[in-house]
C-alpha positions as CSV (number, residue, x, y, z in Angstrom):
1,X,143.2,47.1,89.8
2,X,139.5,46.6,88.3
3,X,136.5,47.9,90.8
4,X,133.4,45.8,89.4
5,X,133.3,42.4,90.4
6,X,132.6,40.6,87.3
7,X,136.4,42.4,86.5
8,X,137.9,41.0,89.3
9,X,136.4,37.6,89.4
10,X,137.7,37.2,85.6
11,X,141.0,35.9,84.5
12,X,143.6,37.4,82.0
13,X,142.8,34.8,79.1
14,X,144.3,36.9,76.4
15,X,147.7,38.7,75.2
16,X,147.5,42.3,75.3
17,X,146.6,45.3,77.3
18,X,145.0,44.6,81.1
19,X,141.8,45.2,81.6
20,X,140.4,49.3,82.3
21,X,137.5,48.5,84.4
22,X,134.6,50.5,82.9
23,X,134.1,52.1,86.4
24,X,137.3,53.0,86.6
25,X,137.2,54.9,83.5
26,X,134.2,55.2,81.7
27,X,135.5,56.9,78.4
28,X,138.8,54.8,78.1
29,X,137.7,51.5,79.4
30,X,139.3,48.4,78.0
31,X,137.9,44.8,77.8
32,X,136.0,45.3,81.2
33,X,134.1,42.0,82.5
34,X,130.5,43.9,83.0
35,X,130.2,46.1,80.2
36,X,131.1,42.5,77.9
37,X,128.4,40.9,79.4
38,X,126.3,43.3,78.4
39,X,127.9,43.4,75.1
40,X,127.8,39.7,74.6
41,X,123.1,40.1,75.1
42,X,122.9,42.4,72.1
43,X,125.8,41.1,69.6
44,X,124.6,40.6,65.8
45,X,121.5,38.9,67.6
46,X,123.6,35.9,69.3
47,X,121.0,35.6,72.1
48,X,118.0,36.7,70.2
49,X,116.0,38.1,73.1
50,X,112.5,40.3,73.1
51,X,113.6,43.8,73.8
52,X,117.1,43.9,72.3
53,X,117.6,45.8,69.3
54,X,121.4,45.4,67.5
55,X,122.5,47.6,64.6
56,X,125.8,47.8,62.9
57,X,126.9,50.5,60.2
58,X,130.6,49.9,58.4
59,X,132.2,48.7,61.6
60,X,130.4,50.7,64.3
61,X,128.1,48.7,66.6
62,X,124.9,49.9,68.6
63,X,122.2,48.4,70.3
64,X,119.3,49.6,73.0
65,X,118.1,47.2,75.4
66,X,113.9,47.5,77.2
67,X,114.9,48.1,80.8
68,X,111.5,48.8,81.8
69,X,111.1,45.6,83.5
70,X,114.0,44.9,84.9
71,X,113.1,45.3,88.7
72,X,109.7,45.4,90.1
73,X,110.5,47.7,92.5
74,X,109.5,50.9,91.3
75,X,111.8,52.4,94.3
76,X,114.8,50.9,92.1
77,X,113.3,51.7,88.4
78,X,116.1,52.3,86.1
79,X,115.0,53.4,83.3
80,X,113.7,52.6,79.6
81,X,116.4,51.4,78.0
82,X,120.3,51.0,77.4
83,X,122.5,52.4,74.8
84,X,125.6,50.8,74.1
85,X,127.8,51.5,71.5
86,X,130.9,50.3,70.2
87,X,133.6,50.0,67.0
88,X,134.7,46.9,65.8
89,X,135.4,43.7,68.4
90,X,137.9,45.6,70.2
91,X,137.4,45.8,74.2
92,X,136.4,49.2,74.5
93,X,133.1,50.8,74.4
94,X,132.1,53.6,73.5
95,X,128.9,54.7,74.9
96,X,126.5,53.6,77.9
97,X,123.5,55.4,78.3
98,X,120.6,55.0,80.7
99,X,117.4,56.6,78.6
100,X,114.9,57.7,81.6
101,X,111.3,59.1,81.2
102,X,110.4,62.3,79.7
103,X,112.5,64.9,80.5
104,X,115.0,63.1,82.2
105,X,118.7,63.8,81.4
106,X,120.9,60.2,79.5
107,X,123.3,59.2,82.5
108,X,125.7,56.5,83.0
109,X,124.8,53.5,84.8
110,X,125.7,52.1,87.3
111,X,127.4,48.8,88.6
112,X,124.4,47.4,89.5
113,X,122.1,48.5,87.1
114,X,124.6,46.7,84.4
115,X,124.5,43.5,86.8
116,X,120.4,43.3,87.2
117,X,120.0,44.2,83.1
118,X,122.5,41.1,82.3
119,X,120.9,39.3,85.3
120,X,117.2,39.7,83.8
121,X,117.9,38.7,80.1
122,X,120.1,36.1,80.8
123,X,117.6,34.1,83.5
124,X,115.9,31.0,82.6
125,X,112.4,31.6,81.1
């Protein structure tokens, strides 16, 4: 059973393999509700948004999203920007990395760091 909301909200809509919740495992994750959203802001520009950057070389996808701004708070700052990369249109992902400030070590993010990133760039303006 899924652990991230947006996983257990969603429906089965398609034939194949169930859902591997990317919190459940992060390195074998399948088709997870979260980590799509967040893969549905960056792909080949569909949402063309101002701090999204998409690049694709023979089949592999990667894209770094500005999270600078994404909370006010500076208690809940995340960090400067996403790395997400994937192969193909398959479910799985690759690679999320939180970039921080200087010095600071890549890390995975979290549930909801994901949620406020896809929250912010998909708001109405």
């Amino acid at each position: 059973m899924p652990t991230c909301k947006m996983c257990l909200k969603r429906r089965k809509t398609w034939r194949g393999n169930n859902p591997v919740c990317y919190f459940d495992k992060p390195d074998d994750n399948w088709n997870c509700a979260t980590v799509g959203a967040i893969r549905d802001l960056v792909y080949e520009g569909q949402k063309l948004k101002l701090g999204i950057h998409y690049e694709y070389c023979d089949d592999e996808k990667f894209a770094t999203i500005n999270i600078h701004d994404v909370t006010d708070d500076k208690d809940n700052y995340i960090g400067r920007c996403l790395y997400v990369a994937w192969y193909k249109n398959r479910g799985g992902t690759e690679a999320l990395w939180i970039l921080g400030g200087e010095g600071d070590i890549p890390r995975k993010p979290t549930e909801k760091e994901l949620l406020a990133i896809v929250q912010y760039y998909t708001r109405e303006v």
